[in-house]
C-alpha positions, -999 to +999 in steps of 0.1 A: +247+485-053+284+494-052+282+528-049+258+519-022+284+504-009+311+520-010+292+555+000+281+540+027+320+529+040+331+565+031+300+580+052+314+548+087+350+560+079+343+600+079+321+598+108+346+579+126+372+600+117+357+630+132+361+614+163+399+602+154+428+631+159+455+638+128+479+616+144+457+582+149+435+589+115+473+589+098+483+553+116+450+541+105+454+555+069+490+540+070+477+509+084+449+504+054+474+517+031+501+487+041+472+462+040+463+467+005+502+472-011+507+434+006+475+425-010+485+437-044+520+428-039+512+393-025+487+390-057+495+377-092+493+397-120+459+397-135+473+380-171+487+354-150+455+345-132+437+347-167+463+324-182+455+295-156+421+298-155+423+296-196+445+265-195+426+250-165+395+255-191+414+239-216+420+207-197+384+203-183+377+204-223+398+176-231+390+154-198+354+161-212+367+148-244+387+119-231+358+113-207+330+109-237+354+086-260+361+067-227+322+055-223+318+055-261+344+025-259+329+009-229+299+011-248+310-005-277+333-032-258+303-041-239+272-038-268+297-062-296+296-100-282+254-089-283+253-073-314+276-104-329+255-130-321+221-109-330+245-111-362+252-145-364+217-154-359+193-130-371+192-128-410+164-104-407+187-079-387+221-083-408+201-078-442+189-047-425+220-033-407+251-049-420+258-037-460+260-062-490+299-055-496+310-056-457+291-091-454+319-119-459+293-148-450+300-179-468+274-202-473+278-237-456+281-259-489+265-290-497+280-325-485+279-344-517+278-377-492+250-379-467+249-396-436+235-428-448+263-427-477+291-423-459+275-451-432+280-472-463+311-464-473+326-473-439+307-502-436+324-515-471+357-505-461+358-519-429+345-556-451+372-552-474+401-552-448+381-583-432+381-601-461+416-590-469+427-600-437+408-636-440+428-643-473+464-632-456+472-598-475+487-585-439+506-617-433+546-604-421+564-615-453+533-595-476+539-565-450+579-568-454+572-567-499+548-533-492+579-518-469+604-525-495+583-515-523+578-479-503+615-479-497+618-475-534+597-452-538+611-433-507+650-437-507+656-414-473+631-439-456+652-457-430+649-483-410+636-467-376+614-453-395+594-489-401+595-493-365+576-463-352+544-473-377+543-507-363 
C-alpha cells in the first residue's frame, strides 16, 4: 500500500509539474525541501524518542506493580477483623487453616473455686469481721497496737501515712 502510495503522489506531483515552469516547480521544490529539514531538524533523535518511550514503559510497569500490592493490602486490611473472628470462633476453620506450631491458643484453665464456693467463702468472711467487730477487735486503742506493730515491721512508715488508710 505504500508504494501505492507514494506512486500515486509521484504520478499528482509530475502531472502537475508539467504544467509548472523551471522557475515555480524550483520554489515549490525549495519550499517542500525547507518543510521537511524543519521537520527533521525540529524532531528528536530517534534514540531519544526510544529512550522515553522505554522508560515511560518502565514506569507503567512499576505503577502496575505498585498498583497490584496496593489492592493486595486493601484486601488484606479489609478481609483480617473477618478472618480473626472466623478464627476466634470457628475451631473447625483454625484446625483446618491455621498450622499446629503458629497456633498460640491457650486453654482457659479451670477455676479450682466455683461460683457456689466462692459465694461461701465471702459469705464466711464477711461473718467473721461481724463477729469480730461484735467482740471489739477494731475498737481505736486495738487499731493504734496493729499500727504500731506494722510500724515495726515497716520502719519508713510515717505518720501521714496512717492518716491516708483511715
Amino acid at each position: 500500500m505504500m508504494s501505492f502510495r507514494a506512486t500515486a503522489i509521484r504520478r499528482m506531483a509530475a502531472s502537475s509539474s508539467a504544467n509548472l515552469t523551471a522557475a515555480e516547480r524550483e520554489k515549490a521544490l525549495h519550499e517542500a525541501n525547507e518543510k521537511m529539514r524543519s521537520y527533521y531538524v525540529n524532531r528528536p533523535p530517534i534514540e531519544v524518542l526510544q529512550a522515553k518511550r522505554r522508560e515511560s514503559q518502565q514506569r507503567n510497569g512499576e505503577h502496575a506493580i505498585q498498583k497490584s500490592l496496593l489492592a493486595g493490602f486493601l484486601v488484606a486490611f479489609l478481609a483480617t477483623p473477618f478472618l480473626g473472628r472466623r478464627i476466634a470462633t470457628d475451631d473447625d476453620f483454625k484446625k483446618k487453616w491455621i498450622p499446629s506450631w503458629y497456633d498460640y491458643t491457650i486453654d482457659k484453665p479451670q477455676s479450682e473455686w466455683t461460683r457456689e464456693d466462692f459465694h461461701n467463702q465471702l459469705v464466711k468472711t464477711q461473718t467473721e469481721l461481724h463477729e469480730r467487730a461484735i467482740r471489739g477487735d477494731f475498737e481505736p486503742a486495738k487499731l493504734e497496737e496493729l499500727r504500731q506493730s506494722f510500724r515495726e515491721l515497716d520502719p519508713e512508715m510515717d505518720e501521714d501515712d496512717d492518716d491516708d488508710e483511715e
